[in-house]
C-alpha positions in Angstrom: -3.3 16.7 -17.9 -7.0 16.4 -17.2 -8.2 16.6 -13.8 -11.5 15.5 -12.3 -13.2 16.7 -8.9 -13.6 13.9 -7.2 -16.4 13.6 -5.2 -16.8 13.3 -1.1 -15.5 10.3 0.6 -18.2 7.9 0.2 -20.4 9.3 -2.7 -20.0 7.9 -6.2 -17.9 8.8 -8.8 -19.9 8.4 -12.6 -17.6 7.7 -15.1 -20.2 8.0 -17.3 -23.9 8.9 -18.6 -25.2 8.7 -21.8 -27.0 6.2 -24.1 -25.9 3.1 -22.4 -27.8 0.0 -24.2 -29.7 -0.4 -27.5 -33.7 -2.2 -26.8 -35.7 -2.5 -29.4 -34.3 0.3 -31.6 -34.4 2.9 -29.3 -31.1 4.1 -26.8 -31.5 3.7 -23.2 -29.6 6.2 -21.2 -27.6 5.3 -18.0 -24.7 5.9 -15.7 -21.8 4.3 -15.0 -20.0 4.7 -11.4 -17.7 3.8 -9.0 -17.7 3.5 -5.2 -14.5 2.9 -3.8 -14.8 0.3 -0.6 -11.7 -0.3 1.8 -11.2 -3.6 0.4 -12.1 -3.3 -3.3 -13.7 -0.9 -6.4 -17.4 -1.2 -7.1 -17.9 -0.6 -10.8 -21.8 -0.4 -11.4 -24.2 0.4 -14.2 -27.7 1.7 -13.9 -30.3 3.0 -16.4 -32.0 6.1 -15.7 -35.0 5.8 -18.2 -38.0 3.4 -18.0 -36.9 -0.1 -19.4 -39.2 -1.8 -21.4 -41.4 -4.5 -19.7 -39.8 -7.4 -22.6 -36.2 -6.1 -21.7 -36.9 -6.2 -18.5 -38.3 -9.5 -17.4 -34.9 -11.2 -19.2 -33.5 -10.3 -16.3 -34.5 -14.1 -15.0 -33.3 -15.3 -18.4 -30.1 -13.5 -19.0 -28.0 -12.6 -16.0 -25.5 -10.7 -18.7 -25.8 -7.9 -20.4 -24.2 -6.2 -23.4 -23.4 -2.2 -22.3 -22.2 0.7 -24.8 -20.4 3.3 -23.7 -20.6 5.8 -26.8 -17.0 8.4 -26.8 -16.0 11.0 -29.3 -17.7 8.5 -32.2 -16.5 5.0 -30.7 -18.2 3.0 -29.2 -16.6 0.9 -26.7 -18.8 -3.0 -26.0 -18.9 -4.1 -21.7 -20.5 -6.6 -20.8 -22.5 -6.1 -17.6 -24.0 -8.4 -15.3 -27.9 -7.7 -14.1 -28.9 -7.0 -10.4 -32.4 -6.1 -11.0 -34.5 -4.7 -13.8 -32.4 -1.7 -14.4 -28.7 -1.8 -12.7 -26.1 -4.5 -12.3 -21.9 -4.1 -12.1 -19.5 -4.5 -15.0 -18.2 -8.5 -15.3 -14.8 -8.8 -14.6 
């Protein structure tokens, strides 16, 4: 059975990091984490490399976004919804 250390009450738990979208031919890495709230689960994405400016700006175009979360060769498709240039939460 696996376990996991969860983290102090409060702090984030990251689900995952790794190569989280495809721009332009080149992998973007990111996180993936949760914050659990007394009335719900926060599930949010956020990309911890420099975003190109294009990618960026769409942001105003497209509030979606398609995430890969890349696992033992599979690659599992979210789609995300934008906050800002580089983080949003996953679309329920």
């Amino acid at each position: 059975m696996p376990f996991y250390p969860f983290n102090e009450p409060g702090h984030d738990i990251t689900s995952y990091e790794g190569a989280l979208i495809e721009v332009d031919d080149r992998e973007l890495r990111g996180s993936i984490r949760m914050r659990c709230h007394p009335s719900h689960l926060d599930v949010r994405w956020q990309i911890d490399e420099d975003v190109p400016e294009r990618w960026a700006l769409g942001v105003f175009e497209e509030p979606e976004i398609d995430l890969q979360v890349r696992e033992s060769g599979t690659i599992y498709a979210m789609r995300g919804l934008r906050h800002d240039f580089g983080s949003g939460s996953l679309a329920t």
